[in-house]
C-alpha positions as CSV (number, residue, x, y, z in Angstrom):
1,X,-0.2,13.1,28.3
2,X,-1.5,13.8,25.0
3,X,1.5,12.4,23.0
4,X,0.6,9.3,25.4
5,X,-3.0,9.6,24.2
6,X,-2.3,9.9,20.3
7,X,0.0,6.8,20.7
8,X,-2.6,4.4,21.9
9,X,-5.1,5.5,19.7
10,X,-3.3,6.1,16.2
11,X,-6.1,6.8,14.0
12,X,-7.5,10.3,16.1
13,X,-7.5,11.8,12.7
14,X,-10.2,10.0,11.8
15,X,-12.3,9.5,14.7
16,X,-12.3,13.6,15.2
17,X,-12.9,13.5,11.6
18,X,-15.5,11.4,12.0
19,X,-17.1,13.9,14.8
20,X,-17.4,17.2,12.8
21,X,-18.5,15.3,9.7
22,X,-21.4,13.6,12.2
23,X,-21.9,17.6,13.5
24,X,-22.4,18.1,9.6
25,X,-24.9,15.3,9.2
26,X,-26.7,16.2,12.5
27,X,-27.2,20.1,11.5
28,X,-25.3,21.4,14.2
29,X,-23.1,22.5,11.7
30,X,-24.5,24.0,8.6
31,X,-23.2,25.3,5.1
32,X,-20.8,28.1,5.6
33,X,-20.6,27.8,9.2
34,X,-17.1,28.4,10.5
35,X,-15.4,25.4,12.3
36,X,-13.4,26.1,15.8
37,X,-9.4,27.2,15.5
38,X,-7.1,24.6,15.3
39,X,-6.0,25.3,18.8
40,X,-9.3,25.1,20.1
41,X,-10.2,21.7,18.5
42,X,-6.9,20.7,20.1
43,X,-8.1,21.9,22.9
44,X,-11.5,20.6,22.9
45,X,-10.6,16.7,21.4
46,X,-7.3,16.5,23.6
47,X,-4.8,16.4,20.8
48,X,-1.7,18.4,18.9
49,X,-2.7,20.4,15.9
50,X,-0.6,18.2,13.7
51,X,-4.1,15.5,14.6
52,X,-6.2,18.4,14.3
53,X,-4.6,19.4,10.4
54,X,-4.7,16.1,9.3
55,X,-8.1,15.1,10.3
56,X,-9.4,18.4,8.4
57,X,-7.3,17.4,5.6
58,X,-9.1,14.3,5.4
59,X,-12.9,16.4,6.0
60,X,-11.7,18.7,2.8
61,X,-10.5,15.5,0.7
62,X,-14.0,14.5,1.1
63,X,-15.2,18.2,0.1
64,X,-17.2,18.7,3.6
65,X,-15.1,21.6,4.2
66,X,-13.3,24.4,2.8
67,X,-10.1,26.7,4.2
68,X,-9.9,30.0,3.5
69,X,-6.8,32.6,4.2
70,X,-6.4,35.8,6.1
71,X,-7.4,37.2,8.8
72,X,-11.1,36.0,8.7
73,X,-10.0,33.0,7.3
74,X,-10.0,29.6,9.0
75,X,-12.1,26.1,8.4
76,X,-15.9,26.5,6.9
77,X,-18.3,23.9,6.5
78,X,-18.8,23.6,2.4
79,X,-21.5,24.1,0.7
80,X,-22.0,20.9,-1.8
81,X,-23.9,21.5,-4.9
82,X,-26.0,19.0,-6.6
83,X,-23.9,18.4,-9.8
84,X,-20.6,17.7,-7.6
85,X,-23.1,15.4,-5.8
86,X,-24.5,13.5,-8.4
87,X,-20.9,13.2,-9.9
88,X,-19.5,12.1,-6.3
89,X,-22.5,9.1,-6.4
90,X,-21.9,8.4,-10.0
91,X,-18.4,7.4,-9.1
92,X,-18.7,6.0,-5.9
93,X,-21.3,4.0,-7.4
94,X,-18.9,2.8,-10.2
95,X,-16.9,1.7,-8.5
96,X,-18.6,0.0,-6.2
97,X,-20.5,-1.9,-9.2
98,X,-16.5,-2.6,-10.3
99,X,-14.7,-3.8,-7.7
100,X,-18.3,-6.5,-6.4
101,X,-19.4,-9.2,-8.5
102,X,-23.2,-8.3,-9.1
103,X,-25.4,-10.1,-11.5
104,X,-26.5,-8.7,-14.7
105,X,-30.1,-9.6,-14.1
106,X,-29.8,-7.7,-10.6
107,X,-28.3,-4.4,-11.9
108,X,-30.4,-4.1,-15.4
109,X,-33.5,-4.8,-12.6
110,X,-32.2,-2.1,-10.2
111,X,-31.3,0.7,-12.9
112,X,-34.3,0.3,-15.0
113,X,-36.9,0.1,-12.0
114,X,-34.8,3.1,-10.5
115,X,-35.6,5.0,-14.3
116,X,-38.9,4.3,-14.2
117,X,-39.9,6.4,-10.5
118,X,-39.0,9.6,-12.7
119,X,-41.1,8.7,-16.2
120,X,-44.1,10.2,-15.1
121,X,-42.5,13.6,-13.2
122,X,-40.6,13.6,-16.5
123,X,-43.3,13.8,-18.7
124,X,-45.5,15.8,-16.7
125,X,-42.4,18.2,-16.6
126,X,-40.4,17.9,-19.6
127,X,-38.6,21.0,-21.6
128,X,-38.2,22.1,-25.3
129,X,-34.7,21.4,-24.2
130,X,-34.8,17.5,-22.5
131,X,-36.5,16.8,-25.5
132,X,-33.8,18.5,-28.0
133,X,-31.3,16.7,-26.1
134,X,-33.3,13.2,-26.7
135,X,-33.7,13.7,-30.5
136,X,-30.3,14.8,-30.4
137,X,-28.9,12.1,-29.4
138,X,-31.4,9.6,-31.2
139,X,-29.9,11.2,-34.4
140,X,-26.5,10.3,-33.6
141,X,-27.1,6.7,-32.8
142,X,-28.4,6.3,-36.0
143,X,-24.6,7.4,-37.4
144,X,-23.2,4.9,-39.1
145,X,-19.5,5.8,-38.3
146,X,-20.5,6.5,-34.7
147,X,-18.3,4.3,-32.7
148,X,-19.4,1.9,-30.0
149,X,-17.8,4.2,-27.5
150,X,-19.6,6.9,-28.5
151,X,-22.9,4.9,-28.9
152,X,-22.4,3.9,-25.6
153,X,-21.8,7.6,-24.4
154,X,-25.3,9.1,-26.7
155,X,-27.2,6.1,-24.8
156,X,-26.1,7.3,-21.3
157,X,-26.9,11.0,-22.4
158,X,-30.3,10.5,-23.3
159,X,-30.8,8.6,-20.2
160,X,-29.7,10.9,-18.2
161,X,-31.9,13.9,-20.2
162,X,-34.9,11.7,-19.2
163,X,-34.5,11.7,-15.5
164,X,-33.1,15.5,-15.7
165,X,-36.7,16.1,-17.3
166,X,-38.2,14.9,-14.0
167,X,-37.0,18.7,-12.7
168,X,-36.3,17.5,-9.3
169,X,-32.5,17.7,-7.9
170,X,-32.9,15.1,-5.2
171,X,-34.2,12.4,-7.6
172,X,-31.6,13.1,-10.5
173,X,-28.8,13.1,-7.8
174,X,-30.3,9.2,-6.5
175,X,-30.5,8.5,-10.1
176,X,-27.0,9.1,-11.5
177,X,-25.3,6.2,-9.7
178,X,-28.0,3.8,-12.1
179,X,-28.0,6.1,-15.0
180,X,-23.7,7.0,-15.3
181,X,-22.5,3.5,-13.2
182,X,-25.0,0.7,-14.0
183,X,-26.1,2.0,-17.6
184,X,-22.3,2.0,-19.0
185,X,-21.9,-1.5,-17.1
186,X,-24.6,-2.9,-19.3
187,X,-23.3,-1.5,-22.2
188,X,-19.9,-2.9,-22.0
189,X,-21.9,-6.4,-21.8
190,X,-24.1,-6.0,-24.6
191,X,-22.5,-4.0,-26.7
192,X,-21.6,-6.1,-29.3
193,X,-24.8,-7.7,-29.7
194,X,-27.5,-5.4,-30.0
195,X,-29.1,-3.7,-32.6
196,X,-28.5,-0.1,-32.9
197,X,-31.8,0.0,-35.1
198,X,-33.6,-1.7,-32.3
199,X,-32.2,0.2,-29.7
200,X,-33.1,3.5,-31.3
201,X,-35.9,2.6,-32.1
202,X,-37.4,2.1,-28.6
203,X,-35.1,5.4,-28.0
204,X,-37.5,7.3,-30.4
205,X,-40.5,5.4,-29.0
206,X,-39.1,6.8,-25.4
207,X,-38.8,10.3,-26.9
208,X,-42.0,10.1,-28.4
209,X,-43.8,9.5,-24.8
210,X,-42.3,12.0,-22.8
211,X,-43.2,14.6,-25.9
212,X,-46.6,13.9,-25.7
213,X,-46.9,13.4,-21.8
214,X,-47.6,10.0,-21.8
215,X,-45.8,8.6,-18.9
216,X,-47.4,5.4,-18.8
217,X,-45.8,4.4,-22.2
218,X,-43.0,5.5,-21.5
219,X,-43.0,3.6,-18.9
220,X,-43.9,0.3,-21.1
221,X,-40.8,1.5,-23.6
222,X,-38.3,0.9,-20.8
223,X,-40.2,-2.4,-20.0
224,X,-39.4,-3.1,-23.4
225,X,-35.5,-1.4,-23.0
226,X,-35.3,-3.8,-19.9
227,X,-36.5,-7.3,-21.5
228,X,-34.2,-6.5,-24.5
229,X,-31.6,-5.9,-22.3
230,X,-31.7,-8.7,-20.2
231,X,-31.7,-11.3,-23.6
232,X,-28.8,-9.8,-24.5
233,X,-26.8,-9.8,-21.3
234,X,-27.5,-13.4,-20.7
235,X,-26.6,-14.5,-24.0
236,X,-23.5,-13.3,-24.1
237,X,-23.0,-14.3,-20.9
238,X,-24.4,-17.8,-22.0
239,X,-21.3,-17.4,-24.8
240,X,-19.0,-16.3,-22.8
241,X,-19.4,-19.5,-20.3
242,X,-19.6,-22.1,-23.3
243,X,-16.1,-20.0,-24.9
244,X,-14.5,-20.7,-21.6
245,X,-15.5,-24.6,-21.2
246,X,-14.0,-25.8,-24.5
């Protein structure tokens, strides 16, 4: 009967998959809790354990659980820090911005409006630190031998220092997709046009606001980040169209 059963529904793994990671959601099962035995989630979902190992295969691929040996060993419910988070987002969020056309207009509007909710925390907020990281990275733009890669890199750092200087965990987590997917997007566009004086520049201007607690102009720095931004994307893309005509 339950060979029968796993026949005529071939993806089990995923729908009892699907189940525990729902119990996860839910808060019936919480960080560190211990799953059931293998026998008794065959058992309990009317399946072999061969169903039952892959399905918690597929739960610890997407690090919801973790396995431990011995004799108090078994399946645990894993406890997800906020880094592996925000580096989980940043990709999924990459790639999701690869593989889907979206405009440049839309994403420069969604990753600079996204920056923007964490300015004022930022400034209220900000360390010795977030701002030795900005300056930090302000200097090295200004390298002449700094390579576009790198450039590109220092921009994304300082980015990210500024919504880190917001000091809440939940809002730089939401803001790494914009910050390490959408900012490096924009990059790639613009790259070759902008002016690394211009750009640091407004950098410095950024620095300077969060220093002094200002986070209304900082606020009107990325304004200025985001109109600069947009000119360039849509003339190269403007370019790129007229290349491709002739």
């Amino acid at each position: 009967m339950k060979r029968s059963k796993e026949k005529q529904q071939p993806d089990l793994p995923a729908q009892i998959a699907k189940a525990i990671r729902d119990a996860i959601l839910s808060g019936d099962l919480i960080a560190d809790d211990r799953l059931p035995s293998e026998s008794d989630l065959a058992e309990t979902f009317q399946v072999s354990r061969p169903t039952v190992r892959e399905a918690l295969k597929r739960l610890a691929a997407q690090s919801l659980i973790r396995t431990e040996r011995g004799a108090f060993g078994g399946a645990f419910v894993r406890r997800l820090s906020y880094p592996e988070a925000q580096v989980s987002h940043a990709s999924t969020s990459t790639l999701l911005l690869t593989i889907n056309e979206v405009d440049f207009d839309v994403a420069c509007e969604a990753r600079f409006a996204l920056e923007k909710s964490c300015t004022a925390l930022a400034a209220a907020r900000r360390s010795a630190d977030d701002l030795a990281t900005m300056r930090a990275e302000i200097h090295r733009q200004t390298q002449p031998a700094l390579s576009d890669e790198a450039f590109c890199a220092s921009d994304v750092t300082l980015h990210r220092a500024l919504v880190d200087a917001a000091a809440n965990p939940i809002l730089s987590y939401q803001l790494a997709g914009a910050v390490e997917a959408m900012q490096p997007l924009m990059n790639m566009i613009t790259y070759g046009s902008r002016s690394r004086a211009q750009i640091v520049d407004l950098h410095t201007q950024l620095a300077d606001a969060i220093e002094a607690r200002d986070g209304a102009a900082a606020d009107s720095v990325l304004i200025a980040l985001e109109r600069y931004t947009l000119e360039l994307g849509k003339g190269v893309i403007a370019s790129r169209s007229k290349t491709r005509r002739r």
